[in-house]
mmCIF file of the C-alpha atoms, coordinates in Angstrom:
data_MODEL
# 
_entry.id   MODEL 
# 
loop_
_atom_site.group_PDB 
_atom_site.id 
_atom_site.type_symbol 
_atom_site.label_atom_id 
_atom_site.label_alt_id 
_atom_site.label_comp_id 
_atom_site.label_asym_id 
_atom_site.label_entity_id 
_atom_site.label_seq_id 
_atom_site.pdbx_PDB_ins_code 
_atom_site.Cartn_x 
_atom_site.Cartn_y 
_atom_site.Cartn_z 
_atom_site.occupancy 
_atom_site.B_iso_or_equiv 
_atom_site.pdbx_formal_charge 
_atom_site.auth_seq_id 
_atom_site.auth_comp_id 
_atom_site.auth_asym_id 
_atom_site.auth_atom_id 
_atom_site.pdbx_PDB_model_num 
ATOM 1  C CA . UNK A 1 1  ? 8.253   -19.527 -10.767 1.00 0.00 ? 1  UNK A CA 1 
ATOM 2  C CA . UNK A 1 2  ? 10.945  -16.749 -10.952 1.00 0.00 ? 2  UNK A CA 1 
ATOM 3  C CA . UNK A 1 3  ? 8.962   -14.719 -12.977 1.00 0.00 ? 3  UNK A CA 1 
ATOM 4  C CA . UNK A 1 4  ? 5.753   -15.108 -10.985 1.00 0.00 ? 4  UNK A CA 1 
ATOM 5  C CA . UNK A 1 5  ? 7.755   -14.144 -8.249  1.00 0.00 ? 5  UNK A CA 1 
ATOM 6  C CA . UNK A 1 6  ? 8.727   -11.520 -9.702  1.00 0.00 ? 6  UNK A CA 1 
ATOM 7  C CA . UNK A 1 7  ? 5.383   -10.167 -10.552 1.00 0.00 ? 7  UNK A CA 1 
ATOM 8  C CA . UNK A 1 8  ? 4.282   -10.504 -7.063  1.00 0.00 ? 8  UNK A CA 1 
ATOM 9  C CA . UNK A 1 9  ? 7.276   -8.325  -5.901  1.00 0.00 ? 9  UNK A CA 1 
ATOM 10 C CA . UNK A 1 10 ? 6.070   -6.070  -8.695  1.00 0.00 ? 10 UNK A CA 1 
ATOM 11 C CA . UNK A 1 11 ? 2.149   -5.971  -6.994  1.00 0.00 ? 11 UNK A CA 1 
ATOM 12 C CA . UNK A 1 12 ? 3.364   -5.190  -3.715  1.00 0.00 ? 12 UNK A CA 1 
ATOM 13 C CA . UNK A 1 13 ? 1.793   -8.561  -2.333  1.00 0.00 ? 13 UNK A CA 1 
ATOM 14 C CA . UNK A 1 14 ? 5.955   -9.770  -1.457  1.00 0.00 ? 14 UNK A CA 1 
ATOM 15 C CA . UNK A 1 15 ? 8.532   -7.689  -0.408  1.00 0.00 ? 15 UNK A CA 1 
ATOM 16 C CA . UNK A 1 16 ? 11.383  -6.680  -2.652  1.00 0.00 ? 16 UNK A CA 1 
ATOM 17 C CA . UNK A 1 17 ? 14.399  -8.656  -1.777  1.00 0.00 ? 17 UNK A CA 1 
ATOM 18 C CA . UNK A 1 18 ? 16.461  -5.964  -1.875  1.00 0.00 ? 18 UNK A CA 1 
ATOM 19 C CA . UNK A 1 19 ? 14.982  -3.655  0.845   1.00 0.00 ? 19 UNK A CA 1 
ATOM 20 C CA . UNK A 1 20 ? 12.558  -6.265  2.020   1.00 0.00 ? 20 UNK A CA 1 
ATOM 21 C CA . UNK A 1 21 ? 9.981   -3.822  2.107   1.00 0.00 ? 21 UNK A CA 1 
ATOM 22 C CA . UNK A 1 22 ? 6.561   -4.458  -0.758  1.00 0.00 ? 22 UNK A CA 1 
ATOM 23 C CA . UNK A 1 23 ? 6.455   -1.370  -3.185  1.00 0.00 ? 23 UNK A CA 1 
ATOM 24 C CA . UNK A 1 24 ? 4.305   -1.182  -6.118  1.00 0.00 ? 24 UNK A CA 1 
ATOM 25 C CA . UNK A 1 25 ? 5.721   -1.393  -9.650  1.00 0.00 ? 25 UNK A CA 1 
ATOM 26 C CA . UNK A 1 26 ? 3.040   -2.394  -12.039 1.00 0.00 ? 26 UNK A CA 1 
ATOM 27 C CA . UNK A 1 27 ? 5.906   -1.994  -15.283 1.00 0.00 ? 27 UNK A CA 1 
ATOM 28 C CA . UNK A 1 28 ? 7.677   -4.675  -13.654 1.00 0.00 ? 28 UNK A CA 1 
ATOM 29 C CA . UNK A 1 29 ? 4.744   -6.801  -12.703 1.00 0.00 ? 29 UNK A CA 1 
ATOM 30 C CA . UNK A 1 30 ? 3.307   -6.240  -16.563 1.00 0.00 ? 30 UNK A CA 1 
ATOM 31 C CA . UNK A 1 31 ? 6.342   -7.682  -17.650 1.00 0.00 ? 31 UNK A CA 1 
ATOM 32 C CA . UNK A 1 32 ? 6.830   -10.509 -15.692 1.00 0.00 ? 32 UNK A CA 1 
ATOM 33 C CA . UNK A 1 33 ? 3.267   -11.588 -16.357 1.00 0.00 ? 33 UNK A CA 1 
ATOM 34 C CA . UNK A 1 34 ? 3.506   -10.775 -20.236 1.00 0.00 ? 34 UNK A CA 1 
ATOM 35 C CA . UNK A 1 35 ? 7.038   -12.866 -20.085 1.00 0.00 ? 35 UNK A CA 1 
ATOM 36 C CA . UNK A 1 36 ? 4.707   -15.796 -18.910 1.00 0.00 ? 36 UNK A CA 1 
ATOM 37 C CA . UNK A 1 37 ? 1.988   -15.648 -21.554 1.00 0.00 ? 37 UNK A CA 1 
ATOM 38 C CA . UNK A 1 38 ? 4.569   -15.585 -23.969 1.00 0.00 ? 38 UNK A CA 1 
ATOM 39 C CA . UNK A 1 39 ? 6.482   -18.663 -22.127 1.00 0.00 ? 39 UNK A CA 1 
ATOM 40 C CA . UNK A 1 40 ? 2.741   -20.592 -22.283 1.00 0.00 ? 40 UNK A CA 1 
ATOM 41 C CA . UNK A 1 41 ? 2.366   -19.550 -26.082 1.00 0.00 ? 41 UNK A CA 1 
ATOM 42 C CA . UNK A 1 42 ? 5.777   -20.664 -27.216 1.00 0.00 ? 42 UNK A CA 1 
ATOM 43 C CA . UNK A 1 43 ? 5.525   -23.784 -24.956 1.00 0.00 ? 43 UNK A CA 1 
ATOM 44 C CA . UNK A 1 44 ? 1.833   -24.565 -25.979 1.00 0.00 ? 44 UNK A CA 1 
ATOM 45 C CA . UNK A 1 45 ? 1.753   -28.474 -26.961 1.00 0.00 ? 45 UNK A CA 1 
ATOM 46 C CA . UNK A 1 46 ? 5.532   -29.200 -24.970 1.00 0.00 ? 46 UNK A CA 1 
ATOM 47 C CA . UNK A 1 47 ? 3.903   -28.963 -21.658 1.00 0.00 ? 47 UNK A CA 1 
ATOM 48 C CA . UNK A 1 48 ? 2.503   -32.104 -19.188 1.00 0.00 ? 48 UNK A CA 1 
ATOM 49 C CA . UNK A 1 49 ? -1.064  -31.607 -18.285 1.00 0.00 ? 49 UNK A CA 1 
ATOM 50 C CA . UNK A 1 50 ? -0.537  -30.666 -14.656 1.00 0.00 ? 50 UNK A CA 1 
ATOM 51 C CA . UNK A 1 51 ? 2.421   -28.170 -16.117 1.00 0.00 ? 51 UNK A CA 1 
ATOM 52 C CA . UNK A 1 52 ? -0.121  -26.460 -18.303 1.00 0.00 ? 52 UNK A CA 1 
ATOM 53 C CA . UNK A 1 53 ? -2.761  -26.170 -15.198 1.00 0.00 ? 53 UNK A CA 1 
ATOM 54 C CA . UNK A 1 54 ? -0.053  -24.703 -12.860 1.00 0.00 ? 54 UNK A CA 1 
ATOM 55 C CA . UNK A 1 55 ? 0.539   -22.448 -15.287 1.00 0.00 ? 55 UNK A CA 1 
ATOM 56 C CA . UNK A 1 56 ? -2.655  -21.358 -16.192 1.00 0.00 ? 56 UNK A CA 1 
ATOM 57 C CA . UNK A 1 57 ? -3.782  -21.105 -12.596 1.00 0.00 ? 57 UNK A CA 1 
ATOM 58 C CA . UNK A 1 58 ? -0.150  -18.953 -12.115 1.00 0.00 ? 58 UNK A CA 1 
ATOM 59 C CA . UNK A 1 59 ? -1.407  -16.985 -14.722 1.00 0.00 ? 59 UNK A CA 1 
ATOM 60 C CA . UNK A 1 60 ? -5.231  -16.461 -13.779 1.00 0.00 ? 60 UNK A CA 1 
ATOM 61 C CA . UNK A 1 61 ? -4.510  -15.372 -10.413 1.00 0.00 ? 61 UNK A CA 1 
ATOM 62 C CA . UNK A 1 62 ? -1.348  -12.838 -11.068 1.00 0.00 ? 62 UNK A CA 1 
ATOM 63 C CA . UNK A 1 63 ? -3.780  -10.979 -13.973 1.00 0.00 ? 63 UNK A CA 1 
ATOM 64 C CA . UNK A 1 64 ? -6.402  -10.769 -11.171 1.00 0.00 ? 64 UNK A CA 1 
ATOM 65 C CA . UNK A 1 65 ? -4.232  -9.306  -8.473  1.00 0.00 ? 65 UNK A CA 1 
ATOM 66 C CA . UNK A 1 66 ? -2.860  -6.790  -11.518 1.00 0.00 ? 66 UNK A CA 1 
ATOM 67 C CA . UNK A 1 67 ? -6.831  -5.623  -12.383 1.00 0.00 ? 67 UNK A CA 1 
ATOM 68 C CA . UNK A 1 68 ? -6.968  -4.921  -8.480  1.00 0.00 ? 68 UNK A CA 1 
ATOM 69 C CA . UNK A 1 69 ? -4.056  -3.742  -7.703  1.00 0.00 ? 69 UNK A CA 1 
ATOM 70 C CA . UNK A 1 70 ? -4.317  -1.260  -11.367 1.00 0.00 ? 70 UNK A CA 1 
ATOM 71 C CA . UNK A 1 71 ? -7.665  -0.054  -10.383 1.00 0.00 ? 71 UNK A CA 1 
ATOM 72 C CA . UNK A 1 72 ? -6.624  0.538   -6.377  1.00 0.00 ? 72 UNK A CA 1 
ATOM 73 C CA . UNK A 1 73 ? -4.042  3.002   -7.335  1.00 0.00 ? 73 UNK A CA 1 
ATOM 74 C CA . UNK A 1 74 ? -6.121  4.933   -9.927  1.00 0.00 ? 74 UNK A CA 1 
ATOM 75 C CA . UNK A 1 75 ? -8.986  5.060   -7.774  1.00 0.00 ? 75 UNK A CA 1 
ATOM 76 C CA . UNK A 1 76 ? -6.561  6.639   -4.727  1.00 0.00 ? 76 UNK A CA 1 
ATOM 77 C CA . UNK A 1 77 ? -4.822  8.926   -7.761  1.00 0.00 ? 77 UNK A CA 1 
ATOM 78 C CA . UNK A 1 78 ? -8.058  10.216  -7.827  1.00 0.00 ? 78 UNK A CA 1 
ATOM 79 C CA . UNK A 1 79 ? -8.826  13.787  -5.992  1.00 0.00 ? 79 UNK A CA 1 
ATOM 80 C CA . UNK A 1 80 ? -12.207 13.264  -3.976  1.00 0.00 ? 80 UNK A CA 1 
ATOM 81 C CA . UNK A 1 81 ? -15.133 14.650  -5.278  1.00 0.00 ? 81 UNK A CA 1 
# 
């Protein structure tokens, strides 16, 4: 959970704890969520059924919000046409 947490901070969808205010960082997001995928490949076979769905639903839904979040900020990067 600390690491999804931290990729949320890291999206801008919860605020950083330290100024309370959400910022964008998509390096520390990447991170966080690549830490995970590691966690679920090392753990793969060690983990309770309902373990293995929370983190694979964790998982699903932080790569989502990356995708969208990624493609927000280099679509507004973007000069208008």
């Amino acid at each position: 959970m600390m690491f999804a947490s931290s990729a949320l901070v890291g999206l801008g969808a919860a605020p950083d704890p330290g100024s309370e205010t959400p910022r964008v960082d998509l390096g520390q997001a990447r991170t966080a969520i690549d830490v995970l995928l590691l966690l679920r490949e090392k753990t793969q076979g060690n983990r309770t059924e309902p373990e293995s769905r929370l983190l694979d639903g964790i998982l699903y839904d932080l790569q989502v919000r990356f995708i969208s979040t990624a493609r927000g900020r280099s679509a507004a990067a973007k000069p208008p046409s």
